[in-house]
N, CA, C and O atoms as a CHARMM CRD file, in Angstrom:
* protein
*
  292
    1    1 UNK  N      9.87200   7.83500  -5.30200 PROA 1      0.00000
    2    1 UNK  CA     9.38100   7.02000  -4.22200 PROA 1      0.00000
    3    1 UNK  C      8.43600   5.96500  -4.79700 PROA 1      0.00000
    4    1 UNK  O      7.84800   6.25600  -5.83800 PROA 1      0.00000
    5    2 UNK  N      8.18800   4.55000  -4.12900 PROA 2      0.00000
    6    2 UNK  CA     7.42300   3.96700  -4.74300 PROA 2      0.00000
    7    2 UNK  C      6.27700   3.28000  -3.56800 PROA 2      0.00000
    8    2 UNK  O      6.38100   2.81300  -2.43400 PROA 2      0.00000
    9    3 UNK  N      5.44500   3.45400  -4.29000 PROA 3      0.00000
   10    3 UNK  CA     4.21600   3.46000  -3.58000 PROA 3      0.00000
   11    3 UNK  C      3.14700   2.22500  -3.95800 PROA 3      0.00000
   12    3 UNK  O      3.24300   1.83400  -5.12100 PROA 3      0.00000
   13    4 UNK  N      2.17400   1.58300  -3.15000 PROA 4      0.00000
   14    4 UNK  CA     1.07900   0.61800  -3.46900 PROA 4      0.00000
   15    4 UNK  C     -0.03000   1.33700  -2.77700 PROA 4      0.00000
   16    4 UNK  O      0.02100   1.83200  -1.65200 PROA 4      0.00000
   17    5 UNK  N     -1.27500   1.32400  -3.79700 PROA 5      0.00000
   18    5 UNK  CA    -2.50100   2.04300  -3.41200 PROA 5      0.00000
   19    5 UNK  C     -3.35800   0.83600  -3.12400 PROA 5      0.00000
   20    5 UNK  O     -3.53200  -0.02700  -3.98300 PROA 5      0.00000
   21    6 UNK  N     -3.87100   0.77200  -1.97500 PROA 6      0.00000
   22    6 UNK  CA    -4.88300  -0.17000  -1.54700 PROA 6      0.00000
   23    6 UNK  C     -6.00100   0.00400  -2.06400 PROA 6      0.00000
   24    6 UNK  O     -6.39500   1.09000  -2.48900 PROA 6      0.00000
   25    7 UNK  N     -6.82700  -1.36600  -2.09200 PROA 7      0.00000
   26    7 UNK  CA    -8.17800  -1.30300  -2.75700 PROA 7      0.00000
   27    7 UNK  C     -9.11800  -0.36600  -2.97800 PROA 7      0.00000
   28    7 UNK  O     -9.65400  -0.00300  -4.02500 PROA 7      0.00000
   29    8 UNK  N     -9.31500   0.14500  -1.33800 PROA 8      0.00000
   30    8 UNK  CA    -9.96200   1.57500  -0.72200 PROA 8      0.00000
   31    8 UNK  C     -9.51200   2.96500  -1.08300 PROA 8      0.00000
   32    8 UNK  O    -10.25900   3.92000  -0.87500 PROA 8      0.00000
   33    9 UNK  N     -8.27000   3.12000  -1.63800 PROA 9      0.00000
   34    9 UNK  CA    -7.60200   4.07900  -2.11000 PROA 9      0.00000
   35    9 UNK  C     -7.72500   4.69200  -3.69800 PROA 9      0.00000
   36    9 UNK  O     -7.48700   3.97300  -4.66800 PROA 9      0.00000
   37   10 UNK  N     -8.07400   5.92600  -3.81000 PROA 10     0.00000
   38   10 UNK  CA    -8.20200   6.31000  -5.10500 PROA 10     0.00000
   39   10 UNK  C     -7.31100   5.96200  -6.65400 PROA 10     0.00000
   40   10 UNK  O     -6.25200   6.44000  -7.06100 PROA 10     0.00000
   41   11 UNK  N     -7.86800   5.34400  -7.03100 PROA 11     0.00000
   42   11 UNK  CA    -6.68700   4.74600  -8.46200 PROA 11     0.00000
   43   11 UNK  C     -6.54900   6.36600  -9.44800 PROA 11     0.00000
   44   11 UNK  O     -5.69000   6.28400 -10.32500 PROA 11     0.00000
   45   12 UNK  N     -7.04900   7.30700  -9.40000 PROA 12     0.00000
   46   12 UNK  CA    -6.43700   8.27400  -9.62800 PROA 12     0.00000
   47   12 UNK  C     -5.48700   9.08200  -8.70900 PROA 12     0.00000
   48   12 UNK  O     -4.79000   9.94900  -9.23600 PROA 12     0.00000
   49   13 UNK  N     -5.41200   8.88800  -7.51700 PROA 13     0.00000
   50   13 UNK  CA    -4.33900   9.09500  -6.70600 PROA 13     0.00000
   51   13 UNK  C     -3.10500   8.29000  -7.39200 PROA 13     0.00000
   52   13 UNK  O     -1.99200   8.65200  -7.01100 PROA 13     0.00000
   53   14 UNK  N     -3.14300   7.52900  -8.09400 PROA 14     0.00000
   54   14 UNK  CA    -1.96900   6.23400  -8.00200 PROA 14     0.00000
   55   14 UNK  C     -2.07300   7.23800  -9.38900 PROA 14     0.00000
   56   14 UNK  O     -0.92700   7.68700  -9.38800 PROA 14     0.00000
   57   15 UNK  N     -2.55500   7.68300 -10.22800 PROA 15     0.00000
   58   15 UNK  CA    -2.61100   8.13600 -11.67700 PROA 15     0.00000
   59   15 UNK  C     -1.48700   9.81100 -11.04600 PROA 15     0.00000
   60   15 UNK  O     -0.29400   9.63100 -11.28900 PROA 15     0.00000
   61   16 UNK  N     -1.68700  10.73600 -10.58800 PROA 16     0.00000
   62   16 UNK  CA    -1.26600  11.57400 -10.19200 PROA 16     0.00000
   63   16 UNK  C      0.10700  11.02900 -10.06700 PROA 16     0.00000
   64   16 UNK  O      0.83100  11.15400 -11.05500 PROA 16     0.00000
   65   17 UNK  N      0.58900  10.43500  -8.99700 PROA 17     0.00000
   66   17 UNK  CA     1.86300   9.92600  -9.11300 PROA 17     0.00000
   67   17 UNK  C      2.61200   9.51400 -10.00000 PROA 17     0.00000
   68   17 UNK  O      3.76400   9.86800 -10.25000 PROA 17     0.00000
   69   18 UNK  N      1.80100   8.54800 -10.63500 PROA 18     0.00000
   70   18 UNK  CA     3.05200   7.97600 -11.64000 PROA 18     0.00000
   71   18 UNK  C      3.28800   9.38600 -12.24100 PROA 18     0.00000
   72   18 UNK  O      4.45700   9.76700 -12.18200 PROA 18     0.00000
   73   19 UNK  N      2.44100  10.18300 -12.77800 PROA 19     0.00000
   74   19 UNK  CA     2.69900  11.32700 -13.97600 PROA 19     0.00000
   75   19 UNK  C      3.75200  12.32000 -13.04500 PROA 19     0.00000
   76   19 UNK  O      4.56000  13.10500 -13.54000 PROA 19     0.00000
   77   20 UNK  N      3.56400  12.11600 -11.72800 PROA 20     0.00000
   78   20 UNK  CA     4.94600  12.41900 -11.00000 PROA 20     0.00000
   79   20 UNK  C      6.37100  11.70600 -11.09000 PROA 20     0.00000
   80   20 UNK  O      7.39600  11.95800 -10.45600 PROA 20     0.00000
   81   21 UNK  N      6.18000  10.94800 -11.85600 PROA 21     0.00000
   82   21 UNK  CA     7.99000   9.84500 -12.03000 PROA 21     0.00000
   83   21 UNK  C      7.36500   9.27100 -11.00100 PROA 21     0.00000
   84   21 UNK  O      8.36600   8.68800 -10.58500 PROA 21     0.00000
   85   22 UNK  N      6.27800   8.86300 -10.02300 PROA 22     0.00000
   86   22 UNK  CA     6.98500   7.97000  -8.91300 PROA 22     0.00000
   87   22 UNK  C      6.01900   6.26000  -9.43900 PROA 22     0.00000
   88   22 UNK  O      4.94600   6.03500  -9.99900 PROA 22     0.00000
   89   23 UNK  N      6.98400   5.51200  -8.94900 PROA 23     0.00000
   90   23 UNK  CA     6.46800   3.75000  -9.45300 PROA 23     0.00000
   91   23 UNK  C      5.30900   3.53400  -8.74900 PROA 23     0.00000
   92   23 UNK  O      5.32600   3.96200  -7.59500 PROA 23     0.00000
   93   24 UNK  N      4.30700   2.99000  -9.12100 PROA 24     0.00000
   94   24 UNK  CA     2.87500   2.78800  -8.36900 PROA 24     0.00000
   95   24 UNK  C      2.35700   1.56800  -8.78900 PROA 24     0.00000
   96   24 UNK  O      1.97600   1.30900  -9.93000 PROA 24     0.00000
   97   25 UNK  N      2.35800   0.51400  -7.41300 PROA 25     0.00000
   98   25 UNK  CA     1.57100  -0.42500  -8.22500 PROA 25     0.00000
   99   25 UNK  C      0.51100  -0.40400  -6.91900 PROA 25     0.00000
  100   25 UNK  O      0.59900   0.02000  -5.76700 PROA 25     0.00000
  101   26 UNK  N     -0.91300  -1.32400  -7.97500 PROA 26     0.00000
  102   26 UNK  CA    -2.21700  -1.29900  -7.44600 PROA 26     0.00000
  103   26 UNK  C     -2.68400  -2.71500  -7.20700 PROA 26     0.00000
  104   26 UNK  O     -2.59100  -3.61600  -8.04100 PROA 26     0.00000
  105   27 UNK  N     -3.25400  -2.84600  -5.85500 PROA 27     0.00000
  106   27 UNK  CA    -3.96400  -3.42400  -5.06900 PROA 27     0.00000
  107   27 UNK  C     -4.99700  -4.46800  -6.26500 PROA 27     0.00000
  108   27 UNK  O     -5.08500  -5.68900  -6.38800 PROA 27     0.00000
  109   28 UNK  N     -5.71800  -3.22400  -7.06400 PROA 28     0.00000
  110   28 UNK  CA    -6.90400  -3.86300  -7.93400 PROA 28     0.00000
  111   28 UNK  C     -5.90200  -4.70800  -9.01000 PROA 28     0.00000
  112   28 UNK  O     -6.11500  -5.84300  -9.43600 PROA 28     0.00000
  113   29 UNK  N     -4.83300  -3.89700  -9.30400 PROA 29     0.00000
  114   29 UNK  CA    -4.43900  -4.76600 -10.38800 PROA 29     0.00000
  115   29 UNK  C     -4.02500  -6.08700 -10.56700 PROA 29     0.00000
  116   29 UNK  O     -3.97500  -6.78400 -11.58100 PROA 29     0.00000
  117   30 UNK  N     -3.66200  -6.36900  -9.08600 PROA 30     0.00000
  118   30 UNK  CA    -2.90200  -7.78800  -8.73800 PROA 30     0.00000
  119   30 UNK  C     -3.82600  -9.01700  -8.53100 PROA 30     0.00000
  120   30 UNK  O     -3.98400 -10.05300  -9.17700 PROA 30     0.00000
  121   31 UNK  N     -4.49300  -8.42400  -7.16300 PROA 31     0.00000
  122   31 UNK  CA    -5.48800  -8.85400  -6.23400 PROA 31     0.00000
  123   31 UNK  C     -6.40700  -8.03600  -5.18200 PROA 31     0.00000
  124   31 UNK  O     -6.09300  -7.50500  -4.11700 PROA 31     0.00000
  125   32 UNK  N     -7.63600  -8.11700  -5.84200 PROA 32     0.00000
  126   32 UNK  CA    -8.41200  -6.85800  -5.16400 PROA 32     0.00000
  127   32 UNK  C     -8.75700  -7.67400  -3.76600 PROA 32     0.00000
  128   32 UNK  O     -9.32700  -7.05100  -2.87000 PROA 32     0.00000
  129   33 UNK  N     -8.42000  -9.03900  -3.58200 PROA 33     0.00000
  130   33 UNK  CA    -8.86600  -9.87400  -1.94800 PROA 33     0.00000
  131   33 UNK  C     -7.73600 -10.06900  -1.33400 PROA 33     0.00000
  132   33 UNK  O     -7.82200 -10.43900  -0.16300 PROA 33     0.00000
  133   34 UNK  N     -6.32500  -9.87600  -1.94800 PROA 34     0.00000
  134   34 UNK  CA    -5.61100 -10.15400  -1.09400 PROA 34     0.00000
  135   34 UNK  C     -5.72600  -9.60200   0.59700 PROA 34     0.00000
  136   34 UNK  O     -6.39700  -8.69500   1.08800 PROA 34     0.00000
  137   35 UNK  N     -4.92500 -10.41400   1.10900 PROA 35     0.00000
  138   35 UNK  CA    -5.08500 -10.04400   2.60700 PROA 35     0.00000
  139   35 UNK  C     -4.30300  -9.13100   3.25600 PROA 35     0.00000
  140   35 UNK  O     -3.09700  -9.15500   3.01400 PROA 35     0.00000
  141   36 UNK  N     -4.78900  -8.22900   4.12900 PROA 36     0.00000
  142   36 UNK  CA    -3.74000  -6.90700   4.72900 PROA 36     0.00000
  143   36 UNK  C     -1.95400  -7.26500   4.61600 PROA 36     0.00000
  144   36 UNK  O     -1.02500  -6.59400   4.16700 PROA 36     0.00000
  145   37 UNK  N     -2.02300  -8.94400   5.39100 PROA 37     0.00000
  146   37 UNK  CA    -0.69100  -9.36600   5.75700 PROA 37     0.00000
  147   37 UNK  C     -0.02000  -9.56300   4.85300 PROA 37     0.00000
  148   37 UNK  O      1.12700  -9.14300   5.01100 PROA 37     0.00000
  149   38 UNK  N     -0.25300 -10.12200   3.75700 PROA 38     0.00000
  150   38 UNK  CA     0.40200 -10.10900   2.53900 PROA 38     0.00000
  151   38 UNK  C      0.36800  -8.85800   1.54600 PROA 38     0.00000
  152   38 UNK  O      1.03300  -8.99100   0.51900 PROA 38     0.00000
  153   39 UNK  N     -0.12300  -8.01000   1.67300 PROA 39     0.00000
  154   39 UNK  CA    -0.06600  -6.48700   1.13300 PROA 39     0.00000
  155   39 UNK  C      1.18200  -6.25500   2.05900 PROA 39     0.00000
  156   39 UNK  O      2.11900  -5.72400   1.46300 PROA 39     0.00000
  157   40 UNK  N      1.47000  -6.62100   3.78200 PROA 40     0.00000
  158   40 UNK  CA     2.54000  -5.77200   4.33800 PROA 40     0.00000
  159   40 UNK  C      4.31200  -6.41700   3.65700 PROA 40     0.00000
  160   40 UNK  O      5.37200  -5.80300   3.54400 PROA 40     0.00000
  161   41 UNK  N      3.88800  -8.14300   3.27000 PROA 41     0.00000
  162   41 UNK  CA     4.60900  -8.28400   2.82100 PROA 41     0.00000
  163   41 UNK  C      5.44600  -8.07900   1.67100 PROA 41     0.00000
  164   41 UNK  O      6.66400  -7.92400   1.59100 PROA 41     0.00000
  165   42 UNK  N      4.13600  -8.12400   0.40300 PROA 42     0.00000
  166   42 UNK  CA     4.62800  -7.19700  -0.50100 PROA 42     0.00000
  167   42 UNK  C      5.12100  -6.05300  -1.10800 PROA 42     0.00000
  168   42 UNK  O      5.57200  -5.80500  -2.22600 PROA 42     0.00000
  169   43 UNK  N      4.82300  -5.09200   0.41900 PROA 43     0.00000
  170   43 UNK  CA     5.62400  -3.74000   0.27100 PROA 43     0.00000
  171   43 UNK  C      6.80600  -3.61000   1.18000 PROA 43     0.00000
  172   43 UNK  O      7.48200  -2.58300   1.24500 PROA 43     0.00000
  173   44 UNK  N      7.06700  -4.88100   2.00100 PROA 44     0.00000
  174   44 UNK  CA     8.32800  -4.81500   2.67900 PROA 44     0.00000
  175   44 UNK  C      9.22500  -5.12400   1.33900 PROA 44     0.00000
  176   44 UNK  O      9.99300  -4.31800   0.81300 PROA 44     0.00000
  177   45 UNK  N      8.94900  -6.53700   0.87700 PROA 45     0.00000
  178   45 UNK  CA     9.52200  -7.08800  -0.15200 PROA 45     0.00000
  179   45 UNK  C      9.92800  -6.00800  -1.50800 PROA 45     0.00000
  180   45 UNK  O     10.96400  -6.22600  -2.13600 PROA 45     0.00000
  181   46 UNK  N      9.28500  -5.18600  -1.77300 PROA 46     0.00000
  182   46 UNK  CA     9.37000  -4.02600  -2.73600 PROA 46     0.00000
  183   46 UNK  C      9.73500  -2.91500  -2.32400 PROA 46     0.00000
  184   46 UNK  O     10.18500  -2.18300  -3.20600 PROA 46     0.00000
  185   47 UNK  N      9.70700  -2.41900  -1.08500 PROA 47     0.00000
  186   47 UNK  CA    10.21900  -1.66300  -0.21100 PROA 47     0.00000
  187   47 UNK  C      9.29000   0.26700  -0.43500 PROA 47     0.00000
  188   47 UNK  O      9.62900   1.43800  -0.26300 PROA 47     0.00000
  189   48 UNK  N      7.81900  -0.61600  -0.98000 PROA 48     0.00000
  190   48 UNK  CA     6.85700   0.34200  -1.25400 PROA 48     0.00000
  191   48 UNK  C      6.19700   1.19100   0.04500 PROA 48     0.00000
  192   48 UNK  O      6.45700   0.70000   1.14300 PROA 48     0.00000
  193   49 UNK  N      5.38900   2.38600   0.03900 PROA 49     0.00000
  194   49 UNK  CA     4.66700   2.98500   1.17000 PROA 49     0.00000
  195   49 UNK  C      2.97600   3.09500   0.25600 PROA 49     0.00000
  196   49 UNK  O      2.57500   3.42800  -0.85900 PROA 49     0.00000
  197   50 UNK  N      2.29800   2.49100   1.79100 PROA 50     0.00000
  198   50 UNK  CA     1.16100   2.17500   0.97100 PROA 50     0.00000
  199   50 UNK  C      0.15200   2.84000   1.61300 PROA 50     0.00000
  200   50 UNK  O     -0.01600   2.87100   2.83200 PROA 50     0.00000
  201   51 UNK  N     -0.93900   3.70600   0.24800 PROA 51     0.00000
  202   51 UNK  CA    -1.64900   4.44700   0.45300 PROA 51     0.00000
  203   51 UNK  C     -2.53000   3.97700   0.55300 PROA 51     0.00000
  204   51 UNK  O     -2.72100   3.08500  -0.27400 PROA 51     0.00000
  205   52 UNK  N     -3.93300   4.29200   1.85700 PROA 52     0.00000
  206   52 UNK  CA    -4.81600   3.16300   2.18300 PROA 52     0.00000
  207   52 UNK  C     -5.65800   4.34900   3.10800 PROA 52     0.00000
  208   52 UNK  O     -5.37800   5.49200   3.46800 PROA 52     0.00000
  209   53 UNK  N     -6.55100   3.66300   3.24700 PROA 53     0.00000
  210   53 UNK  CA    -8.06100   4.37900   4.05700 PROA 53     0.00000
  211   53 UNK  C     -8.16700   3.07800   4.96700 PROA 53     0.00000
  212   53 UNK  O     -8.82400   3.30700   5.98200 PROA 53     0.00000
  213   54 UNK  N     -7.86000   2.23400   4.90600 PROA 54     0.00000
  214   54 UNK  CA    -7.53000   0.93200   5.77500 PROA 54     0.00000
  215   54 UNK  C     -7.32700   1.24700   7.33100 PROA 54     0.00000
  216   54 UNK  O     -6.20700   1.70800   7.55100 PROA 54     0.00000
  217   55 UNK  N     -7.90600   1.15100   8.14000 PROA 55     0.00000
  218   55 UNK  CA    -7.46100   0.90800   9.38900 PROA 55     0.00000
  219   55 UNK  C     -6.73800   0.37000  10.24400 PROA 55     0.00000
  220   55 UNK  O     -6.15500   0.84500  11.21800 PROA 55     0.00000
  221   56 UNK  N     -6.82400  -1.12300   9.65500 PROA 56     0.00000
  222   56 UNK  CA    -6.20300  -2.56700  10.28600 PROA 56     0.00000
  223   56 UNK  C     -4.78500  -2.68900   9.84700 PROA 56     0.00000
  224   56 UNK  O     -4.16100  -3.73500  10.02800 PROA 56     0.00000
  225   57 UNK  N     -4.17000  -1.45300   9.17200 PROA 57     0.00000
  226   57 UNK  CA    -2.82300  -1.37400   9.09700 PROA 57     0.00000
  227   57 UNK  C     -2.28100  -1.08200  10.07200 PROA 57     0.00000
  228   57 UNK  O     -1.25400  -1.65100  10.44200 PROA 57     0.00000
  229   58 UNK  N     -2.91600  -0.00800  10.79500 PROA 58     0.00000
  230   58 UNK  CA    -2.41100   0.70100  12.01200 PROA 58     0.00000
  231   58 UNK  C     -2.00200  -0.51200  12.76100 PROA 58     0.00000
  232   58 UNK  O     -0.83100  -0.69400  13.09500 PROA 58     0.00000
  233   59 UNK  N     -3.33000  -1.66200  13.13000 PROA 59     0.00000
  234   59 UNK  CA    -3.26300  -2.35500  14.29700 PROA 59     0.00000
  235   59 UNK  C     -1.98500  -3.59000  13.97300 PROA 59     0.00000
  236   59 UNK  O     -1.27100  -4.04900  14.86400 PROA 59     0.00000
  237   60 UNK  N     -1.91600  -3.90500  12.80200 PROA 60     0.00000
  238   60 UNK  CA    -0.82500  -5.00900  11.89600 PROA 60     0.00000
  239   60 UNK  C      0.65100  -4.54800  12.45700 PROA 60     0.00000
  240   60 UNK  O      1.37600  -5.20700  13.20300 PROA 60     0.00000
  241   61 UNK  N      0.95600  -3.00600  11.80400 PROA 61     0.00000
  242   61 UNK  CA     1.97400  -2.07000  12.29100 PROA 61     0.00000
  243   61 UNK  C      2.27000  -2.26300  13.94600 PROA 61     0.00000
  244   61 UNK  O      2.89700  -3.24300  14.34700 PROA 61     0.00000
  245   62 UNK  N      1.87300  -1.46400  14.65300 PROA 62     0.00000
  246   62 UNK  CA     1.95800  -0.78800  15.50200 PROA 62     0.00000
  247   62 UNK  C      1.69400  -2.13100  17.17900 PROA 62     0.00000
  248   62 UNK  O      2.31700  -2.33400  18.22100 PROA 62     0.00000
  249   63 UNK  N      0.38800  -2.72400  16.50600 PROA 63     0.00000
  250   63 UNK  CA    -0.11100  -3.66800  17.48100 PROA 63     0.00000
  251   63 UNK  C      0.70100  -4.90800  17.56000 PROA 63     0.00000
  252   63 UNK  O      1.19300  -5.34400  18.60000 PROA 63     0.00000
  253   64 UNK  N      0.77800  -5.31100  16.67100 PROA 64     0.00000
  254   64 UNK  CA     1.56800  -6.89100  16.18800 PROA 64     0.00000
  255   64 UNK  C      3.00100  -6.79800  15.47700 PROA 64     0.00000
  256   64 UNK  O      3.44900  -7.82400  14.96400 PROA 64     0.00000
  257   65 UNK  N      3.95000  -5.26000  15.41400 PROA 65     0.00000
  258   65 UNK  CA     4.72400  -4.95300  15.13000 PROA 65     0.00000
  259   65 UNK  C      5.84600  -5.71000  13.90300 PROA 65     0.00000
  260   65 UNK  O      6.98700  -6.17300  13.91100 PROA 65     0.00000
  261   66 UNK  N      4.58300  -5.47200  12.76200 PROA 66     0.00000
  262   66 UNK  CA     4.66400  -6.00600  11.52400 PROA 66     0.00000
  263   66 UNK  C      5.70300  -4.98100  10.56000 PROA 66     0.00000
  264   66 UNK  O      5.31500  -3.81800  10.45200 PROA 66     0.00000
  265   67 UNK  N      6.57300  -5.23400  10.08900 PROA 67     0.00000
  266   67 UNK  CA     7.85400  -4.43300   9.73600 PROA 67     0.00000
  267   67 UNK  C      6.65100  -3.88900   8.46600 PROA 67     0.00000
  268   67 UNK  O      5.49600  -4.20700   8.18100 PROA 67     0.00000
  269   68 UNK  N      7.57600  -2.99300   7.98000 PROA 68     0.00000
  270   68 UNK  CA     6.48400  -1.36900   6.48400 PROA 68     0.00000
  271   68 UNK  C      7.62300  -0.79400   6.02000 PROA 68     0.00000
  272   68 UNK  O      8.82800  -0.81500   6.26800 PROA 68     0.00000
  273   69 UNK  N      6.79900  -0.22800   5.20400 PROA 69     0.00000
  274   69 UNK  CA     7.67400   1.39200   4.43500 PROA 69     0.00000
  275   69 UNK  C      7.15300   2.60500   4.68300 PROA 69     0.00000
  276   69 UNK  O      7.52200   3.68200   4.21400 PROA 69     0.00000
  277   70 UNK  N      6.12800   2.34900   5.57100 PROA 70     0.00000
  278   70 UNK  CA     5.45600   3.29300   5.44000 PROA 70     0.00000
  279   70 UNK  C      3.66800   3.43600   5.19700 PROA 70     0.00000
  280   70 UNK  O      3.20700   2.55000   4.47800 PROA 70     0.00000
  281   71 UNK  N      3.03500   4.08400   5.53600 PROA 71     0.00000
  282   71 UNK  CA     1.76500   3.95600   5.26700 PROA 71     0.00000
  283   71 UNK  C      0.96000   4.95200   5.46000 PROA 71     0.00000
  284   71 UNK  O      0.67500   5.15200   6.64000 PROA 71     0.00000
  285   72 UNK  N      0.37800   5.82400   4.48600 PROA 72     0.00000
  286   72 UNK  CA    -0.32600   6.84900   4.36000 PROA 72     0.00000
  287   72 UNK  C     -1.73500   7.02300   4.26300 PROA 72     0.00000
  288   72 UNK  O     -2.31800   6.58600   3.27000 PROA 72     0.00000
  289   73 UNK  N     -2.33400   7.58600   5.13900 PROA 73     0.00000
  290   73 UNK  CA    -4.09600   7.10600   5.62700 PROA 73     0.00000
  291   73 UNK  C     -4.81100   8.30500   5.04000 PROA 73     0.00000
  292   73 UNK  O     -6.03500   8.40200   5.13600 PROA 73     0.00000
């Protein structure tokens, strides 16, 4: 499975995984300011599920019915 760990999200969480086979890319590594909306795009576009303590995903998702892979709080 492949996954993106948000800023707020443990980068040893993202360490656990990979040593699981699964692909992980990070928030810090790219752009630690990017913006929620373009995080949703980049994991539509990659077809990633993104691990986050983030709130304003919910409302992006659910409120403004912003297409995902998924998103784990």
């Amino acid at each position: 499975m492949d996954f993106l760990i948000d800023v707020n999200a443990s980068r040893n969480l993202g360490n656990v995984l990979i040593s699981q086979g699964h692909d992980v890319a990070l928030v810090t590594d790219i752009d630690p300011e990017i913006s929620d909306e373009n995080i949703l795009q980049w994991v539509v576009r990659e077809k990633r599920v993104i691990i986050t303590t983030d709130k304003d995903f919910e409302q992006l998702i659910w409120q403004k019915n912003k297409k995902h892979f998924g998103v784990l709080r």
